[in-house]
PyMOL Python script that loads the backbone (N, CA, C, O; Angstrom):
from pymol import cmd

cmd.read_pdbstr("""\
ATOM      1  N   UNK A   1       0.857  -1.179   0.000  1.00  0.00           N
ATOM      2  CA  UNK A   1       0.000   0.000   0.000  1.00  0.00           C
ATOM      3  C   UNK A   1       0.895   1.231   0.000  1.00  0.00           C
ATOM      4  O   UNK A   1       1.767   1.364   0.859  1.00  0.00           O
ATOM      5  N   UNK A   2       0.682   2.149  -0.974  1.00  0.00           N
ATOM      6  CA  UNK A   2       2.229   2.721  -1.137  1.00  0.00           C
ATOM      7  C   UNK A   2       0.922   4.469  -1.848  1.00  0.00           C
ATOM      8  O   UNK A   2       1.087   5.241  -2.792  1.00  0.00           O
ATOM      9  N   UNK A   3      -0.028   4.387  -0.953  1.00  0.00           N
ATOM     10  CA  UNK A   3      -1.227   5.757  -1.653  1.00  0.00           C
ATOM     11  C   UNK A   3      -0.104   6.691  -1.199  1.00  0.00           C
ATOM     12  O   UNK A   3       0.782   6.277  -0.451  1.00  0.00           O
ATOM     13  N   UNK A   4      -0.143   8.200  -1.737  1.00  0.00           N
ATOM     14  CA  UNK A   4      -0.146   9.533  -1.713  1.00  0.00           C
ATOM     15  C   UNK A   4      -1.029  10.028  -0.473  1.00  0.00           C
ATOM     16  O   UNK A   4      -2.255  10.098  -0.556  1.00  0.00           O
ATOM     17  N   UNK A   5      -0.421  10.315   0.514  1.00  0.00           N
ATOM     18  CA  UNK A   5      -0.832  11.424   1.483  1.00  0.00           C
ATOM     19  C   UNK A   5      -1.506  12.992   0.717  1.00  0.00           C
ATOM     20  O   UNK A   5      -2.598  13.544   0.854  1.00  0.00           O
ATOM     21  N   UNK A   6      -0.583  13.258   0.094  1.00  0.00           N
ATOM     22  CA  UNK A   6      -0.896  14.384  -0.779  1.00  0.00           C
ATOM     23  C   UNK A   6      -2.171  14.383  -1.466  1.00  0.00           C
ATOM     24  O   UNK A   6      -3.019  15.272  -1.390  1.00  0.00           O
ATOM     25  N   UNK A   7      -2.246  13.227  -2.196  1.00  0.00           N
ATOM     26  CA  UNK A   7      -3.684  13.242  -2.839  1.00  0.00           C
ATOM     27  C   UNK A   7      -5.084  12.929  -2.045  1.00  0.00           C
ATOM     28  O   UNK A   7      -6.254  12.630  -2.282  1.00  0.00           O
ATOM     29  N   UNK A   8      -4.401  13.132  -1.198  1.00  0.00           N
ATOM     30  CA  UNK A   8      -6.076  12.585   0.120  1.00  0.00           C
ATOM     31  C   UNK A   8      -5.693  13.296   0.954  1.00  0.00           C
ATOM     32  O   UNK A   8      -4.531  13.514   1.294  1.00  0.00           O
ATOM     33  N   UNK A   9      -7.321  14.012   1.629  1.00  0.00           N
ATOM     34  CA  UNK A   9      -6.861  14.926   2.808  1.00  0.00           C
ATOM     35  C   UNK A   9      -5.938  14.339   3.797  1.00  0.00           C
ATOM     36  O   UNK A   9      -5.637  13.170   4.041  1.00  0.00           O
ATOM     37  N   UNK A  10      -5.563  15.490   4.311  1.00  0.00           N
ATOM     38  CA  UNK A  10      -3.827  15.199   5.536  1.00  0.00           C
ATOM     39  C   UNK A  10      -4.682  15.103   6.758  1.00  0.00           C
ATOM     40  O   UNK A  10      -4.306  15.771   7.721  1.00  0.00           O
ATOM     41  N   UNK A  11      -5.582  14.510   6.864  1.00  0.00           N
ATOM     42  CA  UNK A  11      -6.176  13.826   8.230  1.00  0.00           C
ATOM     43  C   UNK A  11      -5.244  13.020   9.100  1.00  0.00           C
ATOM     44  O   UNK A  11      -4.286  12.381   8.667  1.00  0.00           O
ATOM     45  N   UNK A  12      -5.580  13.097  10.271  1.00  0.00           N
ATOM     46  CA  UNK A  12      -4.911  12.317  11.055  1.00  0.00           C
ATOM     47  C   UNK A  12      -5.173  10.858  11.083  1.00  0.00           C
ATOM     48  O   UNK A  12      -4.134  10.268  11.377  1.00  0.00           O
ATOM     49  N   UNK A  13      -6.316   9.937  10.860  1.00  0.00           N
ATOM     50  CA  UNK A  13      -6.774   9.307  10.165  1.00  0.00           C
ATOM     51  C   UNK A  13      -5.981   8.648   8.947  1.00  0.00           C
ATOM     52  O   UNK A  13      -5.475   7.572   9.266  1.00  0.00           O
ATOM     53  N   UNK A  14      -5.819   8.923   8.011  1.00  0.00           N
ATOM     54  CA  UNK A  14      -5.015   8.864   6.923  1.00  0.00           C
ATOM     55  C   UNK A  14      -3.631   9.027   7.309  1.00  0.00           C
ATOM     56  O   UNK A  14      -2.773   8.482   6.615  1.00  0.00           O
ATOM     57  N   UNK A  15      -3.353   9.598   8.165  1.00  0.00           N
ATOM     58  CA  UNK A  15      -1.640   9.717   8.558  1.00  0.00           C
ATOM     59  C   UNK A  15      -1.486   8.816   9.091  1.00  0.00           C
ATOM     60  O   UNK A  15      -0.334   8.433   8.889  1.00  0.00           O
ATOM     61  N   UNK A  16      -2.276   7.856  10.034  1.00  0.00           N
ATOM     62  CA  UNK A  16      -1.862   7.061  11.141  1.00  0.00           C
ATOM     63  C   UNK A  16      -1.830   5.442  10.134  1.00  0.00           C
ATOM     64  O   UNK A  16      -1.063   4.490  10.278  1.00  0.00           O
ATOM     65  N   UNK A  17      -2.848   5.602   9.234  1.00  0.00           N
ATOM     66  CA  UNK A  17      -3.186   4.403   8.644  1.00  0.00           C
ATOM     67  C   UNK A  17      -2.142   4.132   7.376  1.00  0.00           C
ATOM     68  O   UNK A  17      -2.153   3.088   6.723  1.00  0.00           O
ATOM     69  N   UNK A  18      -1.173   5.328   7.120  1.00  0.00           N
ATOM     70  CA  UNK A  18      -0.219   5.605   6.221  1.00  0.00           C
ATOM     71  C   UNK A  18       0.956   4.643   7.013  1.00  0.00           C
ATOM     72  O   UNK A  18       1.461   3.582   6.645  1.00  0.00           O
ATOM     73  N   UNK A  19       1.157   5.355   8.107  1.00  0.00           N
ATOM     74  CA  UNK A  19       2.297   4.955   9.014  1.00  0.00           C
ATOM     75  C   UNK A  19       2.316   3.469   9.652  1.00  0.00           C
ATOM     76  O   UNK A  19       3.299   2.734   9.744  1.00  0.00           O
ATOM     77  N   UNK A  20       1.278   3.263   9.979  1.00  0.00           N
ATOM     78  CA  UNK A  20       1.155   1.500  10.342  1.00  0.00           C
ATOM     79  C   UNK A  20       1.662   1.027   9.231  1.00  0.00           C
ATOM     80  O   UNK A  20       2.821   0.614   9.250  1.00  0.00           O
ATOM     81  N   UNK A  21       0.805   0.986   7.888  1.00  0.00           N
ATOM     82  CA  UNK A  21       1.657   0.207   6.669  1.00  0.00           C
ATOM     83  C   UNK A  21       2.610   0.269   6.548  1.00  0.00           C
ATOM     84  O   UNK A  21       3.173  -0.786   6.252  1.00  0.00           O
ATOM     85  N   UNK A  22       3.662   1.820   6.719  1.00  0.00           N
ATOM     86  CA  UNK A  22       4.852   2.159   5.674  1.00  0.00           C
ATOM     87  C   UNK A  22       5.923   0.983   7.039  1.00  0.00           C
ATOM     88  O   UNK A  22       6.671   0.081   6.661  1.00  0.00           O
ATOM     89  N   UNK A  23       5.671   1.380   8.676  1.00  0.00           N
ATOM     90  CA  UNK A  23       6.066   0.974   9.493  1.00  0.00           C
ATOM     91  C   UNK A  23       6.321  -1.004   9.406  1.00  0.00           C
ATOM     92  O   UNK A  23       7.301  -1.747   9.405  1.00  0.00           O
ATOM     93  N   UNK A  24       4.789  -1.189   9.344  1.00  0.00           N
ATOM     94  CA  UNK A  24       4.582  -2.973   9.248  1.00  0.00           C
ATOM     95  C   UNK A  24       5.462  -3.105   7.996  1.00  0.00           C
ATOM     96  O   UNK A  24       6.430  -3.780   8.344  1.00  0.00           O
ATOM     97  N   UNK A  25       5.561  -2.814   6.861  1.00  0.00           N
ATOM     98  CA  UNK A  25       6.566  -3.030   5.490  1.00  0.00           C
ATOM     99  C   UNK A  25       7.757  -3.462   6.013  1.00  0.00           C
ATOM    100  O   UNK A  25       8.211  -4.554   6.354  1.00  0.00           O
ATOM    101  N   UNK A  26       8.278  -1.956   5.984  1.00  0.00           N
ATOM    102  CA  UNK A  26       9.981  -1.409   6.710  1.00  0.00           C
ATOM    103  C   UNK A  26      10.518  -2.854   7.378  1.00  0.00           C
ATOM    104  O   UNK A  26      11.413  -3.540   6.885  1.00  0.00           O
ATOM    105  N   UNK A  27       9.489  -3.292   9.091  1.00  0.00           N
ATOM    106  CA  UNK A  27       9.955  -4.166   9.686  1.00  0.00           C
ATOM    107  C   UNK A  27       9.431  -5.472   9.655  1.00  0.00           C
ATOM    108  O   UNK A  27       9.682  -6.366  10.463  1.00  0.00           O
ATOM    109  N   UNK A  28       8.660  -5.533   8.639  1.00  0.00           N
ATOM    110  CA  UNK A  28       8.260  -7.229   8.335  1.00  0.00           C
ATOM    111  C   UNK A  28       7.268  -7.418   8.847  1.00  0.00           C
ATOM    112  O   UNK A  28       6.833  -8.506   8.470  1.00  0.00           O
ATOM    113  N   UNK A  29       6.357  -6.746   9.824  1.00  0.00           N
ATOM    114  CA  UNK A  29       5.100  -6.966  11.024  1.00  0.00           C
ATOM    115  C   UNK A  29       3.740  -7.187   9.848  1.00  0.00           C
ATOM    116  O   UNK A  29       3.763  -7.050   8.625  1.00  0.00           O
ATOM    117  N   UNK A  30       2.778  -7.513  10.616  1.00  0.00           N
ATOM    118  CA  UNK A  30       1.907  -7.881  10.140  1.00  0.00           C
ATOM    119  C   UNK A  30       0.979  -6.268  10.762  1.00  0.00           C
ATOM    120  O   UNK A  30       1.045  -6.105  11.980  1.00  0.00           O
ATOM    121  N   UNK A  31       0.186  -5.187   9.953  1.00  0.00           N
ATOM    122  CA  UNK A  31      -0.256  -4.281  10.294  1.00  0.00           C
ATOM    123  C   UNK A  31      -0.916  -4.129  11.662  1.00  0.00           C
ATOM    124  O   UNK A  31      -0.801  -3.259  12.526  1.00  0.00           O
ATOM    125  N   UNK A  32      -1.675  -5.292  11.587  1.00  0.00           N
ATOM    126  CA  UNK A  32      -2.252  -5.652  12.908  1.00  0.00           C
ATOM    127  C   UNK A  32      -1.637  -5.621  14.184  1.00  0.00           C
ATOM    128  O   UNK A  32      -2.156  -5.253  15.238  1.00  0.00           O
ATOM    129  N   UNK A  33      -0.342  -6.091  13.977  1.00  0.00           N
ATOM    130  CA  UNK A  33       0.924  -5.400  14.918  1.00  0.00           C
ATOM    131  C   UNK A  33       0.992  -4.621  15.715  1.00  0.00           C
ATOM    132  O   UNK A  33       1.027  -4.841  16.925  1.00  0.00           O
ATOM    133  N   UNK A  34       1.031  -3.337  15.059  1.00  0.00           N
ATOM    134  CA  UNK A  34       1.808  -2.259  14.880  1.00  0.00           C
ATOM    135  C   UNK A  34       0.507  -1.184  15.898  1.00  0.00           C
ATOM    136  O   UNK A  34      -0.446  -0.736  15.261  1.00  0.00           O
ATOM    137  N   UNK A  35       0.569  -0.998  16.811  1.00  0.00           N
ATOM    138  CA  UNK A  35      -0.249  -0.846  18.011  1.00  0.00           C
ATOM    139  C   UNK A  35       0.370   0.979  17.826  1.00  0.00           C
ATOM    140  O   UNK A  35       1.516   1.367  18.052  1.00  0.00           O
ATOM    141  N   UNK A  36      -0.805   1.814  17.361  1.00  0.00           N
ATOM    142  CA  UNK A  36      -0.482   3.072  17.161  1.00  0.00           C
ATOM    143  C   UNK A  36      -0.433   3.969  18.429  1.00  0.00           C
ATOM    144  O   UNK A  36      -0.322   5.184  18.263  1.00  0.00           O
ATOM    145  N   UNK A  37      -0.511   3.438  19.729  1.00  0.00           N
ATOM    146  CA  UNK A  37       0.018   4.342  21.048  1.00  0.00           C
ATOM    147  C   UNK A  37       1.148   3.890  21.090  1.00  0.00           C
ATOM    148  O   UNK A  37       1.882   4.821  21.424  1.00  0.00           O
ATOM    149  N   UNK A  38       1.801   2.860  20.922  1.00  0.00           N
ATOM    150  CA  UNK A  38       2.886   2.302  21.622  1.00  0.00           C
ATOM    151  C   UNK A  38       4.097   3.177  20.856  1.00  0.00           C
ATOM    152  O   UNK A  38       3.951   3.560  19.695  1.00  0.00           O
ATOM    153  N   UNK A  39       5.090   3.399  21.495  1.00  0.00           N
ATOM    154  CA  UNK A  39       6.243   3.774  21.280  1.00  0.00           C
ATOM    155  C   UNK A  39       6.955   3.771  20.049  1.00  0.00           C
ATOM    156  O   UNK A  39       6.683   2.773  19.381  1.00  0.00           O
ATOM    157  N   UNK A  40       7.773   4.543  19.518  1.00  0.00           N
ATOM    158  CA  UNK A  40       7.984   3.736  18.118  1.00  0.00           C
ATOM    159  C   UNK A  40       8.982   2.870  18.435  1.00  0.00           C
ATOM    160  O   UNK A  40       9.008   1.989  17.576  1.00  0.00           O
ATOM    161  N   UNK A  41       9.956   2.678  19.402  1.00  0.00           N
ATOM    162  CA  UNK A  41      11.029   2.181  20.080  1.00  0.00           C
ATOM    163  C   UNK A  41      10.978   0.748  20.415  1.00  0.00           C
ATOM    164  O   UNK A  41      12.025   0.104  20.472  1.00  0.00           O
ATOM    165  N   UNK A  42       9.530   0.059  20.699  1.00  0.00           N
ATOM    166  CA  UNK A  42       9.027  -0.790  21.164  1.00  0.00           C
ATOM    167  C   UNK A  42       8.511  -1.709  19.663  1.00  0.00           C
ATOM    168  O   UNK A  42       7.876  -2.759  19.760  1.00  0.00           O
ATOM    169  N   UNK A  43       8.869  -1.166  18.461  1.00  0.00           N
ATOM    170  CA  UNK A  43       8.720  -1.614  17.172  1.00  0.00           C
ATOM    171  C   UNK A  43      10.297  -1.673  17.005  1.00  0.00           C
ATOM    172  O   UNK A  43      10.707  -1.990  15.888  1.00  0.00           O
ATOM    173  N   UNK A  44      11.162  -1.419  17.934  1.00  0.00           N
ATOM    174  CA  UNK A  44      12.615  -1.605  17.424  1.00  0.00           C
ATOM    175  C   UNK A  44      13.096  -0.685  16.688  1.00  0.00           C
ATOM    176  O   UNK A  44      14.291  -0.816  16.425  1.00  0.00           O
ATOM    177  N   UNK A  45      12.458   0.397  16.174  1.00  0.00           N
ATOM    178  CA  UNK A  45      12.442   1.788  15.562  1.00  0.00           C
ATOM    179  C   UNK A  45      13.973   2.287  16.483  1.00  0.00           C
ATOM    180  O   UNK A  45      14.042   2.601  17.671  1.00  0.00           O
ATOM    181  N   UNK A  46      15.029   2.226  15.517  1.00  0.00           N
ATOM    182  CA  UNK A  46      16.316   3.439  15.848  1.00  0.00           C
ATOM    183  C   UNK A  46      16.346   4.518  15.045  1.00  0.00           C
ATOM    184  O   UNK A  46      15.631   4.651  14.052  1.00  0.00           O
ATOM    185  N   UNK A  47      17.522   5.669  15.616  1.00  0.00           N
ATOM    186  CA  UNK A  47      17.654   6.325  15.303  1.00  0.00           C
ATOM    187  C   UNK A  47      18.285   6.462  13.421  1.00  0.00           C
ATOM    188  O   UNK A  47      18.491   7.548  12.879  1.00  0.00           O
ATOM    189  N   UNK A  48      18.414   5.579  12.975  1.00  0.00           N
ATOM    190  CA  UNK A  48      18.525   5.303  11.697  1.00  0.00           C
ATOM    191  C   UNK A  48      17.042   5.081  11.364  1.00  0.00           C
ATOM    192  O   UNK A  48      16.443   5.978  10.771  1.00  0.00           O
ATOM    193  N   UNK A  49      16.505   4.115  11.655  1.00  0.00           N
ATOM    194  CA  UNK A  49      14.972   4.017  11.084  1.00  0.00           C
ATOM    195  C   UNK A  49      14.193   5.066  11.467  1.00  0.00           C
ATOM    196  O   UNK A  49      13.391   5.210  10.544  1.00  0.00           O
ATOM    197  N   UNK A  50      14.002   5.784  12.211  1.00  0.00           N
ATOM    198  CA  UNK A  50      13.416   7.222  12.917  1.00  0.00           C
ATOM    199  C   UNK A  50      13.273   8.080  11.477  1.00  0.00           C
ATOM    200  O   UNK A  50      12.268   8.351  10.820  1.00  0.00           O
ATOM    201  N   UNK A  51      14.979   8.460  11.211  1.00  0.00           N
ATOM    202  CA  UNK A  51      15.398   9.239  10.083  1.00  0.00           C
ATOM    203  C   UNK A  51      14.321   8.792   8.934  1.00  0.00           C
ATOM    204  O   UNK A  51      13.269   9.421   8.822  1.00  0.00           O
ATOM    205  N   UNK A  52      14.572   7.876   8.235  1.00  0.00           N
ATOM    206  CA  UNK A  52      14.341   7.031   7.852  1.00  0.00           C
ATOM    207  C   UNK A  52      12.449   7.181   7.294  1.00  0.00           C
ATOM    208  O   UNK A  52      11.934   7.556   6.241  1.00  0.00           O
ATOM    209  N   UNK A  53      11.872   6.668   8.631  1.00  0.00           N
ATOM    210  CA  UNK A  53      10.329   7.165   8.334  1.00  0.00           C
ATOM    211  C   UNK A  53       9.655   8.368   8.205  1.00  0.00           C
ATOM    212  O   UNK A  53       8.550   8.633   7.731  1.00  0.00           O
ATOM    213  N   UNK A  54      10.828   9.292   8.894  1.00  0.00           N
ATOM    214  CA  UNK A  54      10.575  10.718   9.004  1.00  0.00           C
ATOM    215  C   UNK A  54      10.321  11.251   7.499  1.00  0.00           C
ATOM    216  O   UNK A  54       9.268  11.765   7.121  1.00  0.00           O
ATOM    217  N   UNK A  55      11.621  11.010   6.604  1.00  0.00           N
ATOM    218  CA  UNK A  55      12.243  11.293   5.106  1.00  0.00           C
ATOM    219  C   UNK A  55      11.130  10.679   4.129  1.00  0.00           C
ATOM    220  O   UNK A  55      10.711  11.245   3.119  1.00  0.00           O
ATOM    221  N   UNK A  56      10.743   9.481   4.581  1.00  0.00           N
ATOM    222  CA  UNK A  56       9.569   8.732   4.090  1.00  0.00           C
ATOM    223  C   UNK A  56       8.048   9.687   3.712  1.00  0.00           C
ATOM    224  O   UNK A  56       7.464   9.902   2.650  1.00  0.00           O
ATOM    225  N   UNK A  57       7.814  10.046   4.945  1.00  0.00           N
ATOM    226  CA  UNK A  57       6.791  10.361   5.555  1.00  0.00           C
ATOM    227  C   UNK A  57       6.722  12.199   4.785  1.00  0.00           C
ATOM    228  O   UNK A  57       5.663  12.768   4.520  1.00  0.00           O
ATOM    229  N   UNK A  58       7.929  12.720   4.599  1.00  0.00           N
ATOM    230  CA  UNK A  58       8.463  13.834   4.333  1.00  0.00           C
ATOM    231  C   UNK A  58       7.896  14.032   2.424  1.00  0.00           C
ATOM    232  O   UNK A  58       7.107  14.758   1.819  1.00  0.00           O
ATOM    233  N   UNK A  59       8.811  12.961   2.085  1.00  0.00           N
ATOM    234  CA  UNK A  59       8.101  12.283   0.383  1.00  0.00           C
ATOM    235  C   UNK A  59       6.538  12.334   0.491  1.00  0.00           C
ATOM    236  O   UNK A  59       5.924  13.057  -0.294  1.00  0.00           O
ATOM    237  N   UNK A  60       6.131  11.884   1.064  1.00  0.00           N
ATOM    238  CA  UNK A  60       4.496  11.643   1.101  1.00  0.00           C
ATOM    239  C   UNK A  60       3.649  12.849   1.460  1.00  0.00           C
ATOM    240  O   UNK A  60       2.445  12.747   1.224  1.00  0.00           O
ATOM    241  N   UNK A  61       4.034  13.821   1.921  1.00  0.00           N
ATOM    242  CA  UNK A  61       3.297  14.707   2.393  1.00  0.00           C
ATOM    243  C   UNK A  61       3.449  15.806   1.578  1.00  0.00           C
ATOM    244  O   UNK A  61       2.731  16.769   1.310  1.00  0.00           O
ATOM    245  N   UNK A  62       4.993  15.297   1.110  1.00  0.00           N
ATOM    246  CA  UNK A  62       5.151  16.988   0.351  1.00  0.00           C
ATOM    247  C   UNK A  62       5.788  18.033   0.870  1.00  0.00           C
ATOM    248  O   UNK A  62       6.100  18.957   0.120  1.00  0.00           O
ATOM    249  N   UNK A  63       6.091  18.080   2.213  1.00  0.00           N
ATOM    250  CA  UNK A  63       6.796  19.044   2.566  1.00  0.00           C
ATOM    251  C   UNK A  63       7.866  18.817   3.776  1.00  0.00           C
ATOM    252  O   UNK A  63       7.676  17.967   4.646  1.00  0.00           O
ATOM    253  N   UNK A  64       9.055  19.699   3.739  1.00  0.00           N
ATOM    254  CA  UNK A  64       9.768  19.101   4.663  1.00  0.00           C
ATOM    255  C   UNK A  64       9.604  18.975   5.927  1.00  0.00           C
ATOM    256  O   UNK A  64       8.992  19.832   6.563  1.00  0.00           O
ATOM    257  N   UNK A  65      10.145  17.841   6.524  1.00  0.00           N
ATOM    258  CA  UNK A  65      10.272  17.986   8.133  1.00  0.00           C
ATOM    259  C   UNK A  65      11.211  17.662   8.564  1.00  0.00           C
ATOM    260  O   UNK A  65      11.952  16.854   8.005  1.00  0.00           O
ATOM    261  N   UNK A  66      11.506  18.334   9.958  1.00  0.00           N
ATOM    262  CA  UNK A  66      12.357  17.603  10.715  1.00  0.00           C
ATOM    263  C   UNK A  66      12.868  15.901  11.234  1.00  0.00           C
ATOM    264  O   UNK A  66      12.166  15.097  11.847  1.00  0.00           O
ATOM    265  N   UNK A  67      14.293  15.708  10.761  1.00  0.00           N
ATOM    266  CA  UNK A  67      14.768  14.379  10.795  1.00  0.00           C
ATOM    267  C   UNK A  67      14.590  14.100  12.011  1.00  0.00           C
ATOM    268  O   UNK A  67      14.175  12.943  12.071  1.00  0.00           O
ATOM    269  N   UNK A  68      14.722  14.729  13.405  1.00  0.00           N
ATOM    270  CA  UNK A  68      13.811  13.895  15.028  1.00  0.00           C
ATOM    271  C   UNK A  68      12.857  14.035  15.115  1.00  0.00           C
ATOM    272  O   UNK A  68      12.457  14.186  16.269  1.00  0.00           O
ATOM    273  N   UNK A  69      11.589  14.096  13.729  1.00  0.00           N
ATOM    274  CA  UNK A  69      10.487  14.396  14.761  1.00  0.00           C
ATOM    275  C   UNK A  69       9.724  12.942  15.729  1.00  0.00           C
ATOM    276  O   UNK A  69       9.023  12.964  16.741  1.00  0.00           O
ATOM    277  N   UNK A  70      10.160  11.937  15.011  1.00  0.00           N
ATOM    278  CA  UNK A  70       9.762  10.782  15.571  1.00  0.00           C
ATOM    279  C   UNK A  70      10.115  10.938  17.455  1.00  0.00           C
ATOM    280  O   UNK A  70       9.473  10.326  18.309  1.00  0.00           O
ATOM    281  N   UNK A  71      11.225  11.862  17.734  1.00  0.00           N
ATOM    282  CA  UNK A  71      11.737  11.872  19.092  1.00  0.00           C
ATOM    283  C   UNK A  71      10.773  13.038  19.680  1.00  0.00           C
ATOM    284  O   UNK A  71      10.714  12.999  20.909  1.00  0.00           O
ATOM    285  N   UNK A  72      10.283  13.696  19.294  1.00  0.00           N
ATOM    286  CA  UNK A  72       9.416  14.857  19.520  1.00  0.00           C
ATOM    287  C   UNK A  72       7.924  14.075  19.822  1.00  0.00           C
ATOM    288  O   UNK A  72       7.241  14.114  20.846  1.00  0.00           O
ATOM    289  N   UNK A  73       7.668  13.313  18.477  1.00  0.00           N
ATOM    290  CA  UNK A  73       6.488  12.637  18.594  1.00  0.00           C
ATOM    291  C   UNK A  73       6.275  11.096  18.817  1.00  0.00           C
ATOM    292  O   UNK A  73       6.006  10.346  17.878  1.00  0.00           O
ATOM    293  N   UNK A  74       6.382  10.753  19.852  1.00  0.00           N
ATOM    294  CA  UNK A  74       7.240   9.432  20.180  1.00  0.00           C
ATOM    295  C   UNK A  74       6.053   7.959  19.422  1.00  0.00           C
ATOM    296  O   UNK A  74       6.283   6.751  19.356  1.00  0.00           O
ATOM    297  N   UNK A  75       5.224   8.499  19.117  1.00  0.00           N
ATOM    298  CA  UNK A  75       3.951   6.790  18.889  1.00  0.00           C
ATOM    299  C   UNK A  75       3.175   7.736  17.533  1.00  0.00           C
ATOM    300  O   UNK A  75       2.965   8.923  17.285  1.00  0.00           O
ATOM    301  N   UNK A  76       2.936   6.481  16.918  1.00  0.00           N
ATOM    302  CA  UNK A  76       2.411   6.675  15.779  1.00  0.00           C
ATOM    303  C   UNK A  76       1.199   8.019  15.777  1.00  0.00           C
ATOM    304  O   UNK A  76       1.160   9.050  15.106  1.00  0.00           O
ATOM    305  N   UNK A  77       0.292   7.484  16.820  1.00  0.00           N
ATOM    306  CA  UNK A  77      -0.781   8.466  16.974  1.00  0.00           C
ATOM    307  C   UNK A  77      -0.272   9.751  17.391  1.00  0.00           C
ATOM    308  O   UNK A  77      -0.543  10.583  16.525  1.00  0.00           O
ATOM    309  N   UNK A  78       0.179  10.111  18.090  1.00  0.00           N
ATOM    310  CA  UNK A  78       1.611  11.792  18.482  1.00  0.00           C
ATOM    311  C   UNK A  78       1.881  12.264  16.858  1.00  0.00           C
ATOM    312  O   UNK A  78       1.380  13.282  16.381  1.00  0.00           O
ATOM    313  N   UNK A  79       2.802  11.292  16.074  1.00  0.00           N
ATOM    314  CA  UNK A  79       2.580  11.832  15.280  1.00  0.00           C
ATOM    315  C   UNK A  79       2.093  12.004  13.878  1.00  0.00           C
ATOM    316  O   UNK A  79       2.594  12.394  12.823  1.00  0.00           O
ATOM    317  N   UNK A  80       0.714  11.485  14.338  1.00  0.00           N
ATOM    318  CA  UNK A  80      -0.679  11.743  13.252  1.00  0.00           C
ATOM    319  C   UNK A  80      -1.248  12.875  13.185  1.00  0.00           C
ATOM    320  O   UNK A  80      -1.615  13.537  12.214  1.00  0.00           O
ATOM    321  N   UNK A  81      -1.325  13.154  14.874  1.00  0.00           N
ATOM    322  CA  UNK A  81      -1.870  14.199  15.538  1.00  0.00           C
ATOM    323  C   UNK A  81      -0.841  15.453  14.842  1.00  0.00           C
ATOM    324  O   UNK A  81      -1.647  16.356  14.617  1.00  0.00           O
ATOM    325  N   UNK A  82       0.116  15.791  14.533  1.00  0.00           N
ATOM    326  CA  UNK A  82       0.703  16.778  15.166  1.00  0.00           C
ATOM    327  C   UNK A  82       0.845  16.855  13.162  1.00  0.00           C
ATOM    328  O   UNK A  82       0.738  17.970  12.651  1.00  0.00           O
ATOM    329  N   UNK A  83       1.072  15.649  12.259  1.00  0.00           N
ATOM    330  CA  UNK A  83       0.911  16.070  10.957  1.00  0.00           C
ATOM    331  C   UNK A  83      -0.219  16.529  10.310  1.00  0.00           C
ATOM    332  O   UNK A  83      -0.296  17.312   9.364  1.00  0.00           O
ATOM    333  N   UNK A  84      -1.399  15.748  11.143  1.00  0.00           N
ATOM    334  CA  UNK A  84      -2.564  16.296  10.484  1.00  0.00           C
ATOM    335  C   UNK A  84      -2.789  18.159  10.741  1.00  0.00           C
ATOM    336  O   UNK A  84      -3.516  18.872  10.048  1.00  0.00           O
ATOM    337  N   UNK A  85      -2.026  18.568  11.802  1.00  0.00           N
ATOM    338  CA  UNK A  85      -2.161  20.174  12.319  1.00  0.00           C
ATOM    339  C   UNK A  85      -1.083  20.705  11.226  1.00  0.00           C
ATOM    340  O   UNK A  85      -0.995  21.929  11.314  1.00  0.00           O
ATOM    341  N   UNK A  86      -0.366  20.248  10.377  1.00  0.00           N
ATOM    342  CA  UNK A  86       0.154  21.447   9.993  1.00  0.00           C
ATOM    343  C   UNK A  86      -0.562  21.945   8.814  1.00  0.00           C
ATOM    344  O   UNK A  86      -1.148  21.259   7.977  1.00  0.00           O
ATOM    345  N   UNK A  87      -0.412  23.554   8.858  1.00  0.00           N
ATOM    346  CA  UNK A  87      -0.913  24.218   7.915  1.00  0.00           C
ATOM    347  C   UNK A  87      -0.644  23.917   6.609  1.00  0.00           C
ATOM    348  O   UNK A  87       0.377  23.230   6.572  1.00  0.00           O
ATOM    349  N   UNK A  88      -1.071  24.107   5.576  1.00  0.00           N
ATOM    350  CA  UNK A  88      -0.808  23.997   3.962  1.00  0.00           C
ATOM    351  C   UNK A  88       0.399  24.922   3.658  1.00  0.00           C
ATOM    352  O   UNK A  88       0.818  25.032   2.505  1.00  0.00           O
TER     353      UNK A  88
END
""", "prot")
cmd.dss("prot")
cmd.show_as("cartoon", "prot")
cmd.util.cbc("prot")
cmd.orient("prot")
């Protein structure tokens, strides 16, 4: 599952359901897994993979972000929440 963020509203919703997939891919998990409070750390998520989904996530949206935000926004849902708020 590889949709455009861009072409569908930037809901938080759509961000979170972006990130379980791109996440379950990356580390082999089965989506069902991938428990969107839990930590990203607790998915084995390092500071290489952090980068990594950030840059990902960065491609998909269209605009840049910061390479820690995963450390800012520590669980999937943190940062659904905090992509779906940014302005256009």
């Amino acid at each position: 599952m590889d949709t455009s963020l861009q072409a569908s509203p930037l809901t938080k919703e759509a961000v979170r359901e972006w990130l379980i997939a791109h996440i379950a891919k990356v580390l082999t998990l089965p989506p069902a897994d991938i428990d969107p409070t839990a930590p990203f750390e607790r998915f084995g998520v390092d500071s290489v993979a952090a980068v990594d989904i950030a840059l990902a996530l960065e491609k998909k949206i269209g605009r840049t972000l910061d390479p820690t935000l995963l450390y800012h926004y520590p669980t999937i849902d943190k940062l659904a929440e905090h992509i779906s708020s940014l302005k256009p």
